[in-house]
N, C-alpha and C positions, 0 to 999 in steps of 0.2 A: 504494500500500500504506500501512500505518498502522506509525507506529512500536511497537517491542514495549514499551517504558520508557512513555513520555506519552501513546500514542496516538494522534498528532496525524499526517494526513494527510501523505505525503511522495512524492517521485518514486519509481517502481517501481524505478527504478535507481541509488538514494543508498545510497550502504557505511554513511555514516553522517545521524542525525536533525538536522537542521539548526535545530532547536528544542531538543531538550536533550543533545545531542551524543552520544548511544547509537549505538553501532554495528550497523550491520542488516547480515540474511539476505539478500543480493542474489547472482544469478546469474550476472552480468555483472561483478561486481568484481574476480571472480579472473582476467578478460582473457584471451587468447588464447597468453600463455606463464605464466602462472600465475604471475607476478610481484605482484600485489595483494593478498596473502593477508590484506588486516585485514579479517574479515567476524564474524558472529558469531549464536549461537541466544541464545534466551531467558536462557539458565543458563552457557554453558560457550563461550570463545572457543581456537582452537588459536594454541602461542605462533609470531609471526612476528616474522622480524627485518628492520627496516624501513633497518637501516646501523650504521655503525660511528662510535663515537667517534674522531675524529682524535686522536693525542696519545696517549691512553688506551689506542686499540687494542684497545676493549670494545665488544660488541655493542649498538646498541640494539633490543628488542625488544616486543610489542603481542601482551596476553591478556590477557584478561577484563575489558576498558576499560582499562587502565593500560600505559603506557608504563614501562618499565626498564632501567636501564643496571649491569650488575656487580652485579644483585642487587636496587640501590637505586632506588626509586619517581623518574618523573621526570612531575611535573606537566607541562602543556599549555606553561602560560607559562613553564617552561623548556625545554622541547624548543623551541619559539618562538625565545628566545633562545641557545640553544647553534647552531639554526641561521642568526640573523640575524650571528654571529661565526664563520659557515662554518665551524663545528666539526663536522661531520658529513659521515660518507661516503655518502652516500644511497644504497638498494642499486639504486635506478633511478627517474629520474624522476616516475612512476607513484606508487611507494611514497611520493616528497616529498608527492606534492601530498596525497595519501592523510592521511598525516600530520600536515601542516599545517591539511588540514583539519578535520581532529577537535581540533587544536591551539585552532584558531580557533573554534571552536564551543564548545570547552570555557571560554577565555579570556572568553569575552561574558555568559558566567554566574558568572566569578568574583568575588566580591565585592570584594575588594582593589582592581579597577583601575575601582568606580563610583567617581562624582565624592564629593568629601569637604568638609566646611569649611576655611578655611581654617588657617594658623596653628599654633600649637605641640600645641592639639589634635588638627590632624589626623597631627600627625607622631609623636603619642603612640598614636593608634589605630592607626597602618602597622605602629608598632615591635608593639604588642600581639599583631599577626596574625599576626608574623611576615612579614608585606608585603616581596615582591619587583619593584620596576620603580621609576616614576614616578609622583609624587604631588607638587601643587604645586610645582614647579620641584625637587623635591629628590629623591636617588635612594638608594634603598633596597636593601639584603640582607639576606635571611632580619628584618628588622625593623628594620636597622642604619641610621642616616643616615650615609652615607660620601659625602657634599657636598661636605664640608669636608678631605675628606682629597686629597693630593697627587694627582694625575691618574697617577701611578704606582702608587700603592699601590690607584689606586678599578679601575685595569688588574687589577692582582693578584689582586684581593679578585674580581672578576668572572670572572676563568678558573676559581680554584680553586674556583669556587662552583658553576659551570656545569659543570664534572667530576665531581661528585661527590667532592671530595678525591684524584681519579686523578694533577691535577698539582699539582704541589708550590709552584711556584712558581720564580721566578729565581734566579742566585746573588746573594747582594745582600752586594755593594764593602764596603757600610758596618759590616755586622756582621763583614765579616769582617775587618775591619781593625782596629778597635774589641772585636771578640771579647766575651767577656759582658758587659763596658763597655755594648755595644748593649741588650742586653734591660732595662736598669738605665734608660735615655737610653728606651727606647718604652713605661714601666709597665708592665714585666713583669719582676719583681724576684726573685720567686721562682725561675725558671728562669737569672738572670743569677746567682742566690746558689750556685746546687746546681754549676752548671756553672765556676762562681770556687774554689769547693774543691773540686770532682774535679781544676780543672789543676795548682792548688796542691799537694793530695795527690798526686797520681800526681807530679808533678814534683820529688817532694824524693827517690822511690827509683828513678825512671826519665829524670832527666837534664833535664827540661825537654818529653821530647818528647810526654805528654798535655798541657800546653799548646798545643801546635802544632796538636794533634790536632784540641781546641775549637774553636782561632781557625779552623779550617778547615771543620770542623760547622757551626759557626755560620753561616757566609756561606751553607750549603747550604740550611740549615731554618729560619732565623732567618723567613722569608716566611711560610712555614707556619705557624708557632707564633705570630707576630703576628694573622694569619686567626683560626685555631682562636680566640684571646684577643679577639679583638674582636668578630667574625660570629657564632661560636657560643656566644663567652662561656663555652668551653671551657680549663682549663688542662693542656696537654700541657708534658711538658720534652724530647722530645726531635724 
């Protein structure tokens, strides 16, 4: 048969185009328990759920080309990688390969991961793209060089990225022992300010104890708000 997208000759029995990774009308896709449901017409795909986010405890699901988890679009190359950190409950074997496949098909047309020059140019085009994986020995989030940061934090920065924001992140020792001190210590100054006179305030009519309150906050979200501040280049204060 012919793909419906490019046209180009393909197995009678390929779910999806193995040249520009469009999902086909196949007969045989949906198997003999009806487990493979990613198939698709011209115009309109029915939505399937191919597994679950571990952690999250959110569906992932496939309609009308696009993969989504909790609403939010999840590219090729990261369902790729949400599965290569075993984050996914696959709903059956079947459904993986399914998956990965259009994964992979999609990924070999992505721009981001062709080859690049080398040097501080290439690492100003990744950040440009928005570029997530590897490029030049160096690794990137949503455009971020995070190379250079602690092998703890490049942990961090890759779960809550691969979630969708679902997880928050660790409790982290340091902020919360440190308390707003911490957001002041990682340049994020604004959030260390608002939260030094809420303990302040709250502490001169309630005994000290919205101080206690922060320093305990803090160790919660401190992960989170570092992410958001550097990956998204987002300022959240809570």
């Amino acid at each position: 048969m012919f793909c419906t997208k490019c046209g180009k000759e393909i197995d009678d029995n390929a779910t999806f185009c193995n040249f520009c990774g469009q999902p086909q009308e196949s007969a045989s896709a949906a198997g003999s328990n009806g487990a493979s449901g990613i198939t698709a017409s011209n115009s309109t795909t029915a939505q399937v759920t191919v597994g679950v986010l571990k952690g999250a405890d959110t569906e992932i699901t496939f309609a009308n080309g696009m993969f989504t988890s909790n609403g939010q679009p999840l590219t090729a190359q990261k369902l790729a990688e949400l599965n290569s950190l075993e984050l996914v409950d696959w709903k059956s074997d079947e459904m993986k390969l399914l998956a990965l496949s259009q994964a992979s098909q999609q990924s070999q047309l992505a721009p981001g991961l062709a080859p690049s020059p080398q040097g501080a140019a290439s690492r100003q085009a990744s950040a440009s793209a928005g570029f997530t994986g590897s490029s030049n020995g160096r690794t990137f989030i949503n455009g971020v060089d995070i190379s250079d940061e602690d092998p703890y934090w490049q942990e961090e920065f890759t779960k809550i990225y691969n979630s969708n924001g679902a997880y928050k992140g660790k409790f982290n020792i340091a902020a919360f022992l440190a308390g707003v001190f911490w957001f002041f210590a990682k340049s994020i100054p604004v959030v260390g300010l608002i939260w030094f006179l809420v303990a302040l305030v709250g502490s001169i009519f309630l005994y000290g104890i919205p101080a206690i309150v922060v320093w305990v906050v803090a160790g919660f979200r401190a992960n989170y708000i570092r992410y958001k501040s550097v990956i998204e280049h987002e300022q959240i204060y809570f």
